[in-house]
DRENDO-1510 file (C-alpha; in Angstrom, 1 decimal, always signed):
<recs>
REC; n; res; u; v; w
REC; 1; UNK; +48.8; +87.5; +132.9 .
REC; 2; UNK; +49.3; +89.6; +130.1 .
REC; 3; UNK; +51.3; +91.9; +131.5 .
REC; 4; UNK; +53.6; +89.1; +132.5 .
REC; 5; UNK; +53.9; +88.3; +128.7 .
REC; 6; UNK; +54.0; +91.5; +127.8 .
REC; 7; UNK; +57.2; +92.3; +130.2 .
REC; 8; UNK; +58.6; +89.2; +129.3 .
REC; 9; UNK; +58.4; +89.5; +125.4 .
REC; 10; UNK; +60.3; +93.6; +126.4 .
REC; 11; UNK; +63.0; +91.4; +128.7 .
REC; 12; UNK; +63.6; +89.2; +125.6 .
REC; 13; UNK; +63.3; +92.0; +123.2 .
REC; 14; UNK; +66.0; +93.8; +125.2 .
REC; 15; UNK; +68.2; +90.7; +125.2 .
REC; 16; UNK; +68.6; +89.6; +121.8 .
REC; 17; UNK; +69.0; +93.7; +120.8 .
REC; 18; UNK; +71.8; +94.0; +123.9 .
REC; 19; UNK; +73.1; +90.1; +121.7 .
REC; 20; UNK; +73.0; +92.1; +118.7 .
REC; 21; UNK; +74.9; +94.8; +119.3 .
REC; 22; UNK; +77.5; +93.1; +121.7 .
REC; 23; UNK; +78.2; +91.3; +118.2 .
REC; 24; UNK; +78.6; +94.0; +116.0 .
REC; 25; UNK; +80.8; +95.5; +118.5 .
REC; 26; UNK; +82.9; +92.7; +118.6 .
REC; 27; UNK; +83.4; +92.8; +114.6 .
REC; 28; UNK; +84.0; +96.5; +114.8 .
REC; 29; UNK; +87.2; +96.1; +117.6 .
REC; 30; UNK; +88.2; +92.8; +115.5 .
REC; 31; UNK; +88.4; +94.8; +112.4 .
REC; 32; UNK; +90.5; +97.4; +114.4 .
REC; 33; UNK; +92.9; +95.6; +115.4 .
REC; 34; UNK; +96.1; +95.7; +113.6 .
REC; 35; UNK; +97.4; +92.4; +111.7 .
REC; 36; UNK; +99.5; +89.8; +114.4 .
REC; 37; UNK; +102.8; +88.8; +112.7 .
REC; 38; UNK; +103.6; +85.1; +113.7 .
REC; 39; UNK; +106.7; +85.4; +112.6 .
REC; 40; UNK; +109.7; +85.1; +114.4 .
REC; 41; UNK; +112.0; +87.8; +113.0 .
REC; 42; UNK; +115.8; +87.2; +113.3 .
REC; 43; UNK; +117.1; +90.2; +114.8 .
REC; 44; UNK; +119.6; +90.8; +111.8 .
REC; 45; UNK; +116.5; +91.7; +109.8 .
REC; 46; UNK; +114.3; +93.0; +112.4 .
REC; 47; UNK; +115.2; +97.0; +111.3 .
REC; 48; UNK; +114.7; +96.4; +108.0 .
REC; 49; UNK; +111.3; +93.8; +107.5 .
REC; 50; UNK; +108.1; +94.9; +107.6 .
REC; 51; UNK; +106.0; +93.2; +110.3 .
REC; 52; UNK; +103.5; +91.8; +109.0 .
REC; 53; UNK; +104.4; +92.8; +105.2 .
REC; 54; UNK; +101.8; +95.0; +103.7 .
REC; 55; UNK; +99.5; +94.3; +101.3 .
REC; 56; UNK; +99.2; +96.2; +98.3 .
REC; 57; UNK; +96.3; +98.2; +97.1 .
REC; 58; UNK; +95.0; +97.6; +93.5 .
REC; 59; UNK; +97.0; +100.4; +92.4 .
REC; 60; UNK; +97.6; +101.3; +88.9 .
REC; 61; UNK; +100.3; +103.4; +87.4 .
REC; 62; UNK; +101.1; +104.6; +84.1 .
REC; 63; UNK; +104.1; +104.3; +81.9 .
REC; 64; UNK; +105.1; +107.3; +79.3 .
REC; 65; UNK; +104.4; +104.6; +76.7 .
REC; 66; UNK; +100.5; +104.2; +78.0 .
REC; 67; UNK; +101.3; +101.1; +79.3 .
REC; 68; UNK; +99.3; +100.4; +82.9 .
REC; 69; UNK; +100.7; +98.5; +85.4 .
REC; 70; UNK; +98.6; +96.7; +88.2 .
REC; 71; UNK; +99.2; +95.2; +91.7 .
REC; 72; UNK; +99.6; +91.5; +89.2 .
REC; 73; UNK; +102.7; +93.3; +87.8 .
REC; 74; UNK; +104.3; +92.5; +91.1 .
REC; 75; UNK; +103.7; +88.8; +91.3 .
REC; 76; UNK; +106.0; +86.3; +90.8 .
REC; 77; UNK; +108.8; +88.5; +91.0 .
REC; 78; UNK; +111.0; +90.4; +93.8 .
REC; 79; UNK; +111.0; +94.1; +93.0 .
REC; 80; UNK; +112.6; +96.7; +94.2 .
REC; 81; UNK; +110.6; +100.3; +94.5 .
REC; 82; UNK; +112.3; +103.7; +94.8 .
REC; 83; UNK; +110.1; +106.9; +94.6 .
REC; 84; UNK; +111.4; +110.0; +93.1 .
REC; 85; UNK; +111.0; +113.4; +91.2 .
REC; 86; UNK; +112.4; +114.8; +88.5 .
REC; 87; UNK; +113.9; +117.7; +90.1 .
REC; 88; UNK; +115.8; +115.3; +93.2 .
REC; 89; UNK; +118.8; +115.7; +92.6 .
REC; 90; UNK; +121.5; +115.6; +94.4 .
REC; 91; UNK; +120.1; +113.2; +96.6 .
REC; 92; UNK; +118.4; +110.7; +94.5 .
REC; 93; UNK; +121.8; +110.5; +92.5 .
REC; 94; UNK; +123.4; +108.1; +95.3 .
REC; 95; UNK; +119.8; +105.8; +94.9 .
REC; 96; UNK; +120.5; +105.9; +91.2 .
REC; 97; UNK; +123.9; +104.6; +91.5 .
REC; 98; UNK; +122.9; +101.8; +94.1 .
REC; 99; UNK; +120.3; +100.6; +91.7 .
REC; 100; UNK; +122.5; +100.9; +88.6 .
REC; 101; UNK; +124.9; +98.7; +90.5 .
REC; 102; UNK; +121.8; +96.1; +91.4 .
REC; 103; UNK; +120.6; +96.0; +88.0 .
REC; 104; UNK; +123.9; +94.6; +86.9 .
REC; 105; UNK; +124.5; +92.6; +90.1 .
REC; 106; UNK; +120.9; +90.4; +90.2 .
REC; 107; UNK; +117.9; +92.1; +87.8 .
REC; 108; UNK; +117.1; +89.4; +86.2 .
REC; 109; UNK; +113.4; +87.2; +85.5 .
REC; 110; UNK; +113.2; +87.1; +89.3 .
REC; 111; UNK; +114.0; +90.6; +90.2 .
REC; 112; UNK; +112.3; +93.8; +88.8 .
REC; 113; UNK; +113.2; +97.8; +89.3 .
REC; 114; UNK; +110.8; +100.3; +89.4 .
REC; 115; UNK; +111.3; +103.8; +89.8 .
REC; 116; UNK; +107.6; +105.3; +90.7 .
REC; 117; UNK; +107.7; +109.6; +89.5 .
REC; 118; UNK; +105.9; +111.6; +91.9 .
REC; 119; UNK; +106.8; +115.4; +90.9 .
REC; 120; UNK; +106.7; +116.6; +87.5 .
REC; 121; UNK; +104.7; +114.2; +85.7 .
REC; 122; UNK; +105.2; +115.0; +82.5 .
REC; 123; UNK; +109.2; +114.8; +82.8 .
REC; 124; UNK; +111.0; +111.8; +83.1 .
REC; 125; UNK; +113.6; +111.0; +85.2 .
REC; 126; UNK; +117.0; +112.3; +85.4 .
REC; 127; UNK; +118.3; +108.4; +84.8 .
REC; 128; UNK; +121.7; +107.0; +84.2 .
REC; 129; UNK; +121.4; +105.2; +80.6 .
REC; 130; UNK; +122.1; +101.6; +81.7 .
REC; 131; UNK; +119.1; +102.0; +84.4 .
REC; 132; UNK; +116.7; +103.2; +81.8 .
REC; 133; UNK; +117.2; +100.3; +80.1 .
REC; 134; UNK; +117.4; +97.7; +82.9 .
REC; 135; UNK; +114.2; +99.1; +85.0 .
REC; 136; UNK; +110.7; +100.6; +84.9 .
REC; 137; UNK; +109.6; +104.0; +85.0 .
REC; 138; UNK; +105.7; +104.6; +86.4 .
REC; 139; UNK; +103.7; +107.6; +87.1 .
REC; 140; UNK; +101.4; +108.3; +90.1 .
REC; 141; UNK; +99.2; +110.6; +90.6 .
REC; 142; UNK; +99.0; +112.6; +93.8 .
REC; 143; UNK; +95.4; +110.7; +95.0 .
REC; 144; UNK; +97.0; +107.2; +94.3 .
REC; 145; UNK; +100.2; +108.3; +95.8 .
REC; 146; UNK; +98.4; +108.9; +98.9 .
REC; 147; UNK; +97.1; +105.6; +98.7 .
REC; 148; UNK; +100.6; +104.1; +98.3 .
REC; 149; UNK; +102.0; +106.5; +100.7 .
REC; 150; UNK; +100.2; +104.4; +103.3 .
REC; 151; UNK; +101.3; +100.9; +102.4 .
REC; 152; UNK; +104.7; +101.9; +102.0 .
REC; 153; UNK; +105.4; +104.2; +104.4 .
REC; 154; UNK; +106.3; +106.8; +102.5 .
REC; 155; UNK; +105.7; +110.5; +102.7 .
REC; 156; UNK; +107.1; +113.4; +100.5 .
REC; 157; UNK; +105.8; +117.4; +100.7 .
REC; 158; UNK; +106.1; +120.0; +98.6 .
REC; 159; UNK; +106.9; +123.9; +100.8 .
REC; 160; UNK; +106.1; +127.2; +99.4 .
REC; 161; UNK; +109.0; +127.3; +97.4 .
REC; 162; UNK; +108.2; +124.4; +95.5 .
REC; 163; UNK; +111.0; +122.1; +96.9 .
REC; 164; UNK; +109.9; +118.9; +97.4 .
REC; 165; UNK; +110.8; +117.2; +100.2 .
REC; 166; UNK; +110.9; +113.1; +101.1 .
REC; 167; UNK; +113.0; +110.2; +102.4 .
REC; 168; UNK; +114.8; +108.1; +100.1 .
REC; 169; UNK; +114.2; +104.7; +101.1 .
REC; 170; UNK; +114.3; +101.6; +98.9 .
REC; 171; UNK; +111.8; +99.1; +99.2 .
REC; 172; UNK; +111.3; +95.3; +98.5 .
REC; 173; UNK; +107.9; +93.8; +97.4 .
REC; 174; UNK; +107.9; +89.9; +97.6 .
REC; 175; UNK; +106.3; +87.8; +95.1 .
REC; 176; UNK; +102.9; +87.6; +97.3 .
REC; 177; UNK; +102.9; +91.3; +96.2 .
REC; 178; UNK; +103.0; +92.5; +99.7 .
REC; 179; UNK; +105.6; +95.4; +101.2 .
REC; 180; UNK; +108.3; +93.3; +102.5 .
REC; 181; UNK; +111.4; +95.0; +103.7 .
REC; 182; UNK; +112.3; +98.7; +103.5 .
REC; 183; UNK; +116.0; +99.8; +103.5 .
REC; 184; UNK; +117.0; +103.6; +104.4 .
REC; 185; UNK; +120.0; +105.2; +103.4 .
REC; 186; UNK; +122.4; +105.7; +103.6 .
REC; 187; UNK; +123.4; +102.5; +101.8 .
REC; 188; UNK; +125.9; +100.6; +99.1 .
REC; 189; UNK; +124.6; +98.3; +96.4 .
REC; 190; UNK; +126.9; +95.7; +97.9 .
REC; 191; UNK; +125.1; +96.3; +101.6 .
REC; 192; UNK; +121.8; +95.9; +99.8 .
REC; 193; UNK; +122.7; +92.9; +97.9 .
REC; 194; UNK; +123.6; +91.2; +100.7 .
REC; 195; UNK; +120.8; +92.2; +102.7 .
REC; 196; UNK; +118.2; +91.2; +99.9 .
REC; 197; UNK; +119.9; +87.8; +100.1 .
REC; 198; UNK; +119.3; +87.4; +103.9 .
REC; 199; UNK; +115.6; +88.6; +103.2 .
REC; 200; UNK; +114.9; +85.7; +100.5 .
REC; 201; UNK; +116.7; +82.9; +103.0 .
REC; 202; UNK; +114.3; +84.3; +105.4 .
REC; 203; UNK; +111.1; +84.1; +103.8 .
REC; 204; UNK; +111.8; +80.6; +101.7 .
REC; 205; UNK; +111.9; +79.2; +105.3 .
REC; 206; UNK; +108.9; +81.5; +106.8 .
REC; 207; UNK; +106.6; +81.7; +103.8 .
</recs>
């Protein structure tokens, strides 16, 4: 009799442990699996959108005036991000122009620029004057940069030389503060004006 109980208690044992870890598995392969975007993406924007958009780490960056900014400086508010260096030129210089251009077509209490240094840290950028004036300028240090790297998608390297390489894409952050659309170039201000348009029609009806 006893050892009927005993082999029983070791059957049930074995059961609720096999339970146990079946659950735990189940978290582990739930928490692997990438975000499902329930969105129906119109095809016009389908190159361009992030699917789903991407959350932003708590990141903070520093302004040359000591001013921090956090993920919250990105709520409320369409921004556009561009990540550069000091020594970028000549390719950055198109970028610059294209935001210039922006900045005088819709930067406003709605939209925001920033321009996020990621070489060179104690130089500022090579701006035009009216883009200084009309955007911000943030520093990032290489581990947070990594960090960003990931939510945005972006990648830069530095070769033996010291010339730093990277793509220069533009990219929108929605109100929510999430990644939302990523534009490469080459591009026009006027092709990203309209585009951004198409992107807010988009999410006022999806969001």
């Amino acid at each position: 009799m006893q050892g009927l109980i005993k082999n029983f208690n070791s059957k049930r044992f074995l059961l609720i442990y096999l339970l146990i870890v079946a659950v735990l598995l189940g978290f582990m392969l739930q928490a692997q699996q990438p975000p499902v975007d329930h969105r129906i993406l119109p095809e016009q924007l389908k190159p361009y959108l992030l699917s789903p958009p991407a959350e932003l780490p708590s990141i903070l960056l520093r302004r040359d005036d000591g001013y921090a900014l956090t993920a919250d400086w990105f709520n409320d508010k369409w921004s556009f991000v561009y990540f550069s260096h000091q020594q970028c030129a000549p390719d950055c210089l198109a970028v610059f122009s294209v935001l210039e251009n922006l900045a005088a077509r819709i930067a406003d209490r709605d939209v925001q620029i920033l321009l996020v240094r990621i070489h060179d840290l104690e130089q500022s950028l090579l701006l035009p004057e009216p883009l200084v004036q009309s955007s911000t300028e943030a520093i990032a240090d290489p581990v947070l940069l990594a960090s960003l790297g990931k939510t945005f998608d972006f990648w830069f390297f530095e070769d033996a030389s010291g010339q730093v390489h990277q793509h220069h894409s533009l990219y929108v952050v929605d109100p929510n503060g999430r990644v939302y659309a990523r534009m490469n170039p080459p591009f026009t201000s006027l092709a990203v004006h309209r585009l951004f348009n198409e992107v807010r029609r988009f999410y006022a009806v999806s969001e």
